[in-house]
N, CA, C and O atoms as a GROMACS GRO file, in nm:
protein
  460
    1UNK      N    1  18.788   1.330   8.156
    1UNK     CA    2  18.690   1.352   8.051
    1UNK      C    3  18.616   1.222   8.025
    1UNK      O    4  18.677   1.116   8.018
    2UNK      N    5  18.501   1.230   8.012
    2UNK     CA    6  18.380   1.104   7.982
    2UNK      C    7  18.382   1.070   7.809
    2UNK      O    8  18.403   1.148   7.715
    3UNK      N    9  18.360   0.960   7.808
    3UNK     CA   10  18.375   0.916   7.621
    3UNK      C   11  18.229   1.000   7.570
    3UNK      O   12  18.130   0.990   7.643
    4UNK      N   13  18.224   1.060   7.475
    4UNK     CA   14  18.075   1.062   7.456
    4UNK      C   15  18.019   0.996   7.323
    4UNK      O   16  18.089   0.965   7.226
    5UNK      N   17  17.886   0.980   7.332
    5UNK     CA   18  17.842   0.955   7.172
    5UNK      C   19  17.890   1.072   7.096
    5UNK      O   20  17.942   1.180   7.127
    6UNK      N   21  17.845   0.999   6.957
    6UNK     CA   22  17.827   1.088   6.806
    6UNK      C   23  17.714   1.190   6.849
    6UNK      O   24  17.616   1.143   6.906
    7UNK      N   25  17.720   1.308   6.830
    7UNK     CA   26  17.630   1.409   6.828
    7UNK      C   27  17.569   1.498   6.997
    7UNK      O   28  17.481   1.582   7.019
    8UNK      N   29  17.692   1.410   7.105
    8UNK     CA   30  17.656   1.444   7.225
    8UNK      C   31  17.784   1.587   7.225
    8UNK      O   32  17.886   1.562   7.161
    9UNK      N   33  17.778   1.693   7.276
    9UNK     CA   34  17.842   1.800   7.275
    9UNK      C   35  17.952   1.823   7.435
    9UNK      O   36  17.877   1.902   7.493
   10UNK      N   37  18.039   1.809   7.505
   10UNK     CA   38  18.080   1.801   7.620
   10UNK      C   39  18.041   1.942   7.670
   10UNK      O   40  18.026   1.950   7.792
   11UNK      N   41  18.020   2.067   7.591
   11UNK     CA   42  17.947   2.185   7.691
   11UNK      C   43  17.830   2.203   7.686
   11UNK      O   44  17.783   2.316   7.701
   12UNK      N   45  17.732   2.059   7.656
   12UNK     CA   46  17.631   2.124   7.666
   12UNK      C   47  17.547   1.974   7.725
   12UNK      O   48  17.435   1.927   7.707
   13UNK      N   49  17.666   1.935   7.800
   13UNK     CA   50  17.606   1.824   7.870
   13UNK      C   51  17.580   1.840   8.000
   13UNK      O   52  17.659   1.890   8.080
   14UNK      N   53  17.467   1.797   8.028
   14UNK     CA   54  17.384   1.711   8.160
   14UNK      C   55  17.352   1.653   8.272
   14UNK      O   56  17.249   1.586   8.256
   15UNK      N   57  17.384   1.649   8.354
   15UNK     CA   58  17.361   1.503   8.461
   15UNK      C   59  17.256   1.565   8.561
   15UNK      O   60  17.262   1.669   8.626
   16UNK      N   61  17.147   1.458   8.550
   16UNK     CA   62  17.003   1.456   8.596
   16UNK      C   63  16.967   1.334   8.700
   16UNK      O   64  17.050   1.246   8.674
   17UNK      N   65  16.895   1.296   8.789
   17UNK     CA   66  16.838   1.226   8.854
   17UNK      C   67  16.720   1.258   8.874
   17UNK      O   68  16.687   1.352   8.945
   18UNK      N   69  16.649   1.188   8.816
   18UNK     CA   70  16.491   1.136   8.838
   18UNK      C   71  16.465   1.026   8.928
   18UNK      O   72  16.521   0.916   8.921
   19UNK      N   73  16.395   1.052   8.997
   19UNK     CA   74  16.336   0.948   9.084
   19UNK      C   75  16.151   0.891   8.993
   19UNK      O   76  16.065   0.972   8.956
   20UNK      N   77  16.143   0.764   8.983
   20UNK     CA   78  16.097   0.710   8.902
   20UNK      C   79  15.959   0.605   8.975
   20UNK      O   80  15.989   0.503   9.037
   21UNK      N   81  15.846   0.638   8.961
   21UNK     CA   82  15.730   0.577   9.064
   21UNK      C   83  15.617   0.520   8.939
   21UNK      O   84  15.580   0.553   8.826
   22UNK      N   85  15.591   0.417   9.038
   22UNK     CA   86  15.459   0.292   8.972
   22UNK      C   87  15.552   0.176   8.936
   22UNK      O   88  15.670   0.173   8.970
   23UNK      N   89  15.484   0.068   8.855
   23UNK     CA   90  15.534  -0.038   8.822
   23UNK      C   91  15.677  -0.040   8.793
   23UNK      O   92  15.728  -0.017   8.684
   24UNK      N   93  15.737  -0.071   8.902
   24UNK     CA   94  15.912  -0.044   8.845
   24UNK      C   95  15.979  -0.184   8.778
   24UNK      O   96  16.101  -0.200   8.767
   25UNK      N   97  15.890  -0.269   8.739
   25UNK     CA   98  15.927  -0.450   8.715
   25UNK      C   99  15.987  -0.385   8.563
   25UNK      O  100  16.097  -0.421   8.522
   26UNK      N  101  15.881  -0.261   8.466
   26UNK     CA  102  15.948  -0.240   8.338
   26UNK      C  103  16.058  -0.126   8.356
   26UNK      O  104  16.126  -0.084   8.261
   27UNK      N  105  16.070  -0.070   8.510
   27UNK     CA  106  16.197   0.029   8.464
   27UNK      C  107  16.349  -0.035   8.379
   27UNK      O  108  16.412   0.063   8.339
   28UNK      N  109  16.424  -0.170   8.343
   28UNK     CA  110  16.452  -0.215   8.324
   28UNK      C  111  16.499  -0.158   8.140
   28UNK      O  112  16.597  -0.110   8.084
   29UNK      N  113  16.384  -0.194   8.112
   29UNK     CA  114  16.354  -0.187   7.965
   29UNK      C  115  16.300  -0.030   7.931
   29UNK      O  116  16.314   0.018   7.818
   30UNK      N  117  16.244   0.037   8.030
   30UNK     CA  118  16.250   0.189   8.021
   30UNK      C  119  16.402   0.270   8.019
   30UNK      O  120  16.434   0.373   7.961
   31UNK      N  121  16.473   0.188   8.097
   31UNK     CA  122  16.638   0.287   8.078
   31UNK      C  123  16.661   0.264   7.994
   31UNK      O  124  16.718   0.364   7.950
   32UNK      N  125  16.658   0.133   7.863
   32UNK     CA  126  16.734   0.072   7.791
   32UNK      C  127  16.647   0.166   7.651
   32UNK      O  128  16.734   0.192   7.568
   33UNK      N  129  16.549   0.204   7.619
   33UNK     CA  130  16.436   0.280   7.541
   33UNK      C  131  16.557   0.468   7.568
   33UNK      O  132  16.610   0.560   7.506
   34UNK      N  133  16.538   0.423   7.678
   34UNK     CA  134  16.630   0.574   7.722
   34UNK      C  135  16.704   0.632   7.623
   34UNK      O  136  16.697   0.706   7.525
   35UNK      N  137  16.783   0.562   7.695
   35UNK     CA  138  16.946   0.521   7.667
   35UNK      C  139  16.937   0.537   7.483
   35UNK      O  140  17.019   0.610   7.427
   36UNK      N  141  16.833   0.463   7.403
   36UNK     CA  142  16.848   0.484   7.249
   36UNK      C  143  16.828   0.622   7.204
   36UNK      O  144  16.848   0.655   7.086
   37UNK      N  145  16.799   0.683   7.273
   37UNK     CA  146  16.733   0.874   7.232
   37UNK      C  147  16.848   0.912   7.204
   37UNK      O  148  16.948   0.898   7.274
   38UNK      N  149  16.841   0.973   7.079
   38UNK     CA  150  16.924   1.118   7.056
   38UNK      C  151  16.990   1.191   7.086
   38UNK      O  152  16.948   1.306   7.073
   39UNK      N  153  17.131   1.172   7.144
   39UNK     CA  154  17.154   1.306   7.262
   39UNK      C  155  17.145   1.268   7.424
   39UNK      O  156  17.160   1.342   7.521
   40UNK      N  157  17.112   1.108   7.416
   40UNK     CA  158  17.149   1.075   7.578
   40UNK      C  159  17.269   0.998   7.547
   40UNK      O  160  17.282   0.908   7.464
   41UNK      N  161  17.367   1.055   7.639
   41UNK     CA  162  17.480   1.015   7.693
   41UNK      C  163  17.498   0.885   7.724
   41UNK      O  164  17.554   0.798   7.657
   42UNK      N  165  17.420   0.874   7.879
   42UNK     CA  166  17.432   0.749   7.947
   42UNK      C  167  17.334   0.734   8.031
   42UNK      O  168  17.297   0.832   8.095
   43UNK      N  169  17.268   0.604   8.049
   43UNK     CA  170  17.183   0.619   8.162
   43UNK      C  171  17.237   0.520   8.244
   43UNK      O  172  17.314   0.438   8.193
   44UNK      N  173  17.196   0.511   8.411
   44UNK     CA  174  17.210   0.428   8.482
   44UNK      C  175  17.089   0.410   8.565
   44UNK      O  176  17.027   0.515   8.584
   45UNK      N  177  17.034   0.294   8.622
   45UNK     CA  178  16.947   0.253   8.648
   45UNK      C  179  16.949   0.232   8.799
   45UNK      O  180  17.008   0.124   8.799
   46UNK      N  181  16.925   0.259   8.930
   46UNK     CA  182  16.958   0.226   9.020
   46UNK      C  183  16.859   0.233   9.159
   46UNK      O  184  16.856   0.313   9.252
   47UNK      N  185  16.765   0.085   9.124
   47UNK     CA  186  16.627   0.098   9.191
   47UNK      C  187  16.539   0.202   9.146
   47UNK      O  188  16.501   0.217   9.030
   48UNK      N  189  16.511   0.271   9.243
   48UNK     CA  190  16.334   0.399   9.170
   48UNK      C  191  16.451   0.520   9.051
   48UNK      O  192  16.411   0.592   8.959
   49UNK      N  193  16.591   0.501   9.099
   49UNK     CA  194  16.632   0.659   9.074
   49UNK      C  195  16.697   0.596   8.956
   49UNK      O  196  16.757   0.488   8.957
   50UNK      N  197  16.671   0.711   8.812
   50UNK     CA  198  16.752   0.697   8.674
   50UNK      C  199  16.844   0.828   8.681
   50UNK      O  200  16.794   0.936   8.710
   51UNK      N  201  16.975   0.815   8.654
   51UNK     CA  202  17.065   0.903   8.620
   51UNK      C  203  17.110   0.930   8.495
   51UNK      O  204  17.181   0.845   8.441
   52UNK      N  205  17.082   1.033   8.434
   52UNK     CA  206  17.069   1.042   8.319
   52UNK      C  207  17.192   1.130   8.321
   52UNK      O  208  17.230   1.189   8.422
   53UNK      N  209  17.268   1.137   8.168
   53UNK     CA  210  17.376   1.212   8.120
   53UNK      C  211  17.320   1.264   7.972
   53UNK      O  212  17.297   1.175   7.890
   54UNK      N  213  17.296   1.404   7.931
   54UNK     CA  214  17.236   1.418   7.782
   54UNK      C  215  17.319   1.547   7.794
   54UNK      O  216  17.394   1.599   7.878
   55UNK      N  217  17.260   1.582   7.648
   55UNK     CA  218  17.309   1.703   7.590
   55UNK      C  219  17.193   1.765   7.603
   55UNK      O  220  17.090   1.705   7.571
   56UNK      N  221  17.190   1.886   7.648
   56UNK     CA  222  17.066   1.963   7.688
   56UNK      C  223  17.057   2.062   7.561
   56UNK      O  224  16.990   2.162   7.586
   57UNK      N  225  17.108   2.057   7.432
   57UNK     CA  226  17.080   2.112   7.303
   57UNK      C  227  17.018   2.035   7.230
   57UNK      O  228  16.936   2.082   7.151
   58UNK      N  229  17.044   1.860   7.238
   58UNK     CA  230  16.961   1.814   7.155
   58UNK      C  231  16.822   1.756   7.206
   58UNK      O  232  16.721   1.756   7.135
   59UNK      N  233  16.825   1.723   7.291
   59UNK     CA  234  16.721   1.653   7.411
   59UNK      C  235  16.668   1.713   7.515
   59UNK      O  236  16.754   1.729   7.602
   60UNK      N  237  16.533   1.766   7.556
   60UNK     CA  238  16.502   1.819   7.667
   60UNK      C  239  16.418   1.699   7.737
   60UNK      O  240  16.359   1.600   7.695
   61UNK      N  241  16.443   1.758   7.866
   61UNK     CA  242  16.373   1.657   7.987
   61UNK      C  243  16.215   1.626   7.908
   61UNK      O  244  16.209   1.513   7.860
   62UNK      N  245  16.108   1.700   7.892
   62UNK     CA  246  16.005   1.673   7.820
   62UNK      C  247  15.997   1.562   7.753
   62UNK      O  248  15.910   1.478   7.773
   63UNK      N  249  16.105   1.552   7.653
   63UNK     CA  250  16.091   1.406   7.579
   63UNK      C  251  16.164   1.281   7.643
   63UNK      O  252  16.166   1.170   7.591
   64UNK      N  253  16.230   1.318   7.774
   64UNK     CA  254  16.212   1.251   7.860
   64UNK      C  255  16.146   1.173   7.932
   64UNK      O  256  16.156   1.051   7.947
   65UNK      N  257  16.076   1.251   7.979
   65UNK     CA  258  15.983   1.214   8.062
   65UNK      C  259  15.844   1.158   7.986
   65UNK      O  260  15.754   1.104   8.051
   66UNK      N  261  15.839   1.170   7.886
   66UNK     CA  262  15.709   1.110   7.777
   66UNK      C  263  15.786   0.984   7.728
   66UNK      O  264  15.722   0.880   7.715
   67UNK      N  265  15.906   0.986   7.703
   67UNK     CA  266  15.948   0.815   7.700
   67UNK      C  267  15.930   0.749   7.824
   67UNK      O  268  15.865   0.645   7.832
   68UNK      N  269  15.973   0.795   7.903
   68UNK     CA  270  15.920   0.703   8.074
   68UNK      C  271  15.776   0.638   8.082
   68UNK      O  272  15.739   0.524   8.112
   69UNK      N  273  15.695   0.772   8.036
   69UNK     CA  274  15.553   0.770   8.056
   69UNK      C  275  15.539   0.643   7.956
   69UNK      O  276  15.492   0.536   7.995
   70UNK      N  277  15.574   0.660   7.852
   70UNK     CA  278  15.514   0.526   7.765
   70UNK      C  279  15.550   0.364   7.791
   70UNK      O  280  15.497   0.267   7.737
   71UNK      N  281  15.650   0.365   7.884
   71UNK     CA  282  15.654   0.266   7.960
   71UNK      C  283  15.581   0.203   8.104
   71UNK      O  284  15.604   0.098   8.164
   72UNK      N  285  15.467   0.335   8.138
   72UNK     CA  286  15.418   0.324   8.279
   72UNK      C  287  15.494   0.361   8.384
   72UNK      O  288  15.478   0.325   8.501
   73UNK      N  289  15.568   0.424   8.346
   73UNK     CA  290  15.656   0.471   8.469
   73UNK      C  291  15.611   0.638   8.473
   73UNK      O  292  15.552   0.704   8.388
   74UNK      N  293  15.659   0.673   8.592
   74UNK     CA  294  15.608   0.816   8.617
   74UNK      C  295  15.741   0.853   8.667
   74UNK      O  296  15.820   0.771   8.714
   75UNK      N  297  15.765   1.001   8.654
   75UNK     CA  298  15.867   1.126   8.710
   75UNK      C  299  15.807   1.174   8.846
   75UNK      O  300  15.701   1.236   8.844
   76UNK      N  301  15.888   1.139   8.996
   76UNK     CA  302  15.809   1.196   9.095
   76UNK      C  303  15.785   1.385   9.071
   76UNK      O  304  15.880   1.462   9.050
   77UNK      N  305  15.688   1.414   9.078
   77UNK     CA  306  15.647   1.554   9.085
   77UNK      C  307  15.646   1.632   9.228
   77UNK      O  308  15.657   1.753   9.245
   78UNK      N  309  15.633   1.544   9.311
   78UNK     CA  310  15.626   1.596   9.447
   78UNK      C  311  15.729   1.666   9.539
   78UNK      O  312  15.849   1.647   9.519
   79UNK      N  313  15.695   1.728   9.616
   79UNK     CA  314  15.830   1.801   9.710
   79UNK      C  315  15.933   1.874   9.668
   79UNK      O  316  15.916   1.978   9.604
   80UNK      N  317  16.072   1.818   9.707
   80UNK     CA  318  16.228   1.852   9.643
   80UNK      C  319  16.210   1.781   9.533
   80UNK      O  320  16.302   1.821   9.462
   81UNK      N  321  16.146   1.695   9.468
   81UNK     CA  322  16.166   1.634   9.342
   81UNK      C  323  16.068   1.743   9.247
   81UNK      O  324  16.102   1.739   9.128
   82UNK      N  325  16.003   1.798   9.264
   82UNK     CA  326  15.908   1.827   9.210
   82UNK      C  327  15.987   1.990   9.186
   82UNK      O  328  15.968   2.029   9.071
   83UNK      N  329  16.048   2.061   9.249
   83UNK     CA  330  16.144   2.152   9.253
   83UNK      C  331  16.282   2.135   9.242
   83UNK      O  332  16.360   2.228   9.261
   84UNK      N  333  16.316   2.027   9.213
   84UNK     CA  334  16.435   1.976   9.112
   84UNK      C  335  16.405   1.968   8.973
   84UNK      O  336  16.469   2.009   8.876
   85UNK      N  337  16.289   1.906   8.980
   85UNK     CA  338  16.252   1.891   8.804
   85UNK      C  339  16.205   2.012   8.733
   85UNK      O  340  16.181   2.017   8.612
   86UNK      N  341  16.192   2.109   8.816
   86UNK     CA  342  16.159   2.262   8.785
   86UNK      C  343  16.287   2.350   8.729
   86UNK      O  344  16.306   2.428   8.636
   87UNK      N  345  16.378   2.285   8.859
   87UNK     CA  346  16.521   2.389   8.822
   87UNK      C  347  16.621   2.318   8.710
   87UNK      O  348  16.721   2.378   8.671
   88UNK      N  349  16.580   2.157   8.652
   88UNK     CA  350  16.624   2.125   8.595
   88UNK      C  351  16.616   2.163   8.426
   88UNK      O  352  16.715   2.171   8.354
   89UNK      N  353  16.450   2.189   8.372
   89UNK     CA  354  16.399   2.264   8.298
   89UNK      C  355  16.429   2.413   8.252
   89UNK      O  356  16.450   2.460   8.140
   90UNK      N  357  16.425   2.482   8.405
   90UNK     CA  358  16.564   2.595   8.365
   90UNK      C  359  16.665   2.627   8.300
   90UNK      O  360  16.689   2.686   8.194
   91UNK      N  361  16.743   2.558   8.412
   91UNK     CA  362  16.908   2.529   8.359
   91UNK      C  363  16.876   2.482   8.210
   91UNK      O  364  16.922   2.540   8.111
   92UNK      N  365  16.806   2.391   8.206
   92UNK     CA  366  16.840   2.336   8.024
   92UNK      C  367  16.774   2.448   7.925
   92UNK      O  368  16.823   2.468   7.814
   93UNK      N  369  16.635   2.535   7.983
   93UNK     CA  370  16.603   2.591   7.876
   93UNK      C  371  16.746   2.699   7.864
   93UNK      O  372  16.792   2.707   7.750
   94UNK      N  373  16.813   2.774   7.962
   94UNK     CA  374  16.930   2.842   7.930
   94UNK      C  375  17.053   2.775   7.868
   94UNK      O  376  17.157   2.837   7.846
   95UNK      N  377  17.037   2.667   7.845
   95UNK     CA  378  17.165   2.639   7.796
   95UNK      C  379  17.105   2.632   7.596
   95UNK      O  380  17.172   2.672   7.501
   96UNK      N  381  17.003   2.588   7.591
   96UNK     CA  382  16.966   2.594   7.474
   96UNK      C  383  16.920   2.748   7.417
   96UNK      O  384  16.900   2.757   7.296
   97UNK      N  385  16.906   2.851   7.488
   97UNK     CA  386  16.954   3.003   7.446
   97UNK      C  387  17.068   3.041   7.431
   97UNK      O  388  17.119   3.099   7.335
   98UNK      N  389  17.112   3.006   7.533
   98UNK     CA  390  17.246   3.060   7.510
   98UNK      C  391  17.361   2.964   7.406
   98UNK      O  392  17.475   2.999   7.373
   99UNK      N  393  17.282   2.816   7.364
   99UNK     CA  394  17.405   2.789   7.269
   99UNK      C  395  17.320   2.832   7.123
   99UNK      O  396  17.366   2.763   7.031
  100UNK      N  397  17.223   2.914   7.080
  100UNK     CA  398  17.162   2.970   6.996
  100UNK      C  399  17.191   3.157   6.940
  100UNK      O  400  17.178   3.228   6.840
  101UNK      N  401  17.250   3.167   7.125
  101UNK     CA  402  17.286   3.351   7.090
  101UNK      C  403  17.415   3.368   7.008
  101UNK      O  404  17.507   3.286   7.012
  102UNK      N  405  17.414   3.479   6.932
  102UNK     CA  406  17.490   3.571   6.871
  102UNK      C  407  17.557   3.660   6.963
  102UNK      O  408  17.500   3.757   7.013
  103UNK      N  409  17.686   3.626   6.989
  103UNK     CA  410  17.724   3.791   7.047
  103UNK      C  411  17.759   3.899   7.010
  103UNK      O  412  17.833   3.889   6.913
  104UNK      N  413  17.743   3.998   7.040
  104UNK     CA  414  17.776   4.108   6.974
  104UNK      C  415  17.900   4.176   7.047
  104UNK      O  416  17.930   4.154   7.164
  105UNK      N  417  17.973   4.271   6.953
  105UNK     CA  418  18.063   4.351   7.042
  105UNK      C  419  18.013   4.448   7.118
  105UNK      O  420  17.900   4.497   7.109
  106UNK      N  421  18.110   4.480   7.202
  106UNK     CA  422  18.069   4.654   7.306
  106UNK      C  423  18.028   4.755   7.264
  106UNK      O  424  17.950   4.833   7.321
  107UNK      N  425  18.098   4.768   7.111
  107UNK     CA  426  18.107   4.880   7.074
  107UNK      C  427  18.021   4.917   6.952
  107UNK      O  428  18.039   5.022   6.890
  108UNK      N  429  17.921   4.822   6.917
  108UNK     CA  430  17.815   4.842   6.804
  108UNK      C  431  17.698   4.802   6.853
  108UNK      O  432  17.709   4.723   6.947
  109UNK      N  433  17.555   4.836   6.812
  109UNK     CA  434  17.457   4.796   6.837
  109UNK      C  435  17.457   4.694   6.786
  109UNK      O  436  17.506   4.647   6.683
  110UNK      N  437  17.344   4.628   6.936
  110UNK     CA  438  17.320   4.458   6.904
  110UNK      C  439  17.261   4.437   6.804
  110UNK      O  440  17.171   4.519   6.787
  111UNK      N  441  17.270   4.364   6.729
  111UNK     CA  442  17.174   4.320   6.608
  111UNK      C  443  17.049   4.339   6.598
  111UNK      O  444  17.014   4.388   6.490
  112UNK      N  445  16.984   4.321   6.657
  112UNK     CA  446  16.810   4.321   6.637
  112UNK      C  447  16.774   4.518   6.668
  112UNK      O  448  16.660   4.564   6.668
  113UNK      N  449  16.852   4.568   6.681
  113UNK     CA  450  16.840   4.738   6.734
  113UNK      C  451  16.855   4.752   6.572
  113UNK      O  452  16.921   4.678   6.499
  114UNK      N  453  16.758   4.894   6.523
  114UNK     CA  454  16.765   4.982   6.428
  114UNK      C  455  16.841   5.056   6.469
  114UNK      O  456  16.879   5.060   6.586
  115UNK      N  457  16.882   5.137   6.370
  115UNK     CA  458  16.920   5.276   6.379
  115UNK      C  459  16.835   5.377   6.338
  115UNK      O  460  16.870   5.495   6.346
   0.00000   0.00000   0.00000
């Protein structure tokens, strides 16, 4: 088991790799900006590629990737990266439904059904 922060959830955590393009002299100080957000775990820094650890309830890639941006750094969009960062958006928008649903039993109508 991994230590986590205050407010990081262990089932509703993360692990991401971004590959990271343009001026990489401030990626440095872009992981470290990271790393202070809400709901990130851990980052590691390792040349173009950031590995990120978050809680995908409190933090989505979006405000991710707009902290990068404000450092001049860019999220590759292209290729398998560009269809990683697609299926990564996925996976997280389902995890933030599903830690929002109500379940219901078998044997009664679901909640939002009239009678």
């Amino acid at each position: 088991m991994t230590t986590l922060r205050p407010g990081v959830r262990e089932a509703y955590l993360v692990r991401r790799k971004l590959i990271l393009t343009g001026n990489l002299a401030a990626a440095e100080n872009c992981a470290k900006a990271v790393d202070q957000l809400a709901g990130v775990n851990s980052v590691v820094l390792a040349g173009n590629r950031l590995t990120l650890a978050y809680d995908a309830t409190a933090v989505n890639l979006d405000a991710l990737e707009s902290e990068i941006q404000n450092h001049g750094l860019e999220v590759k969009h292209k290729g398998m990266a560009g269809m990683r960062l697609g299926y990564y958006r996925f996976v997280d928008q389902n995890i933030r439904d599903n830690a929002t649903h109500e379940p219901w039993c078998c044997h009664r109508l679901p909640p939002n059904v009239k009678k």
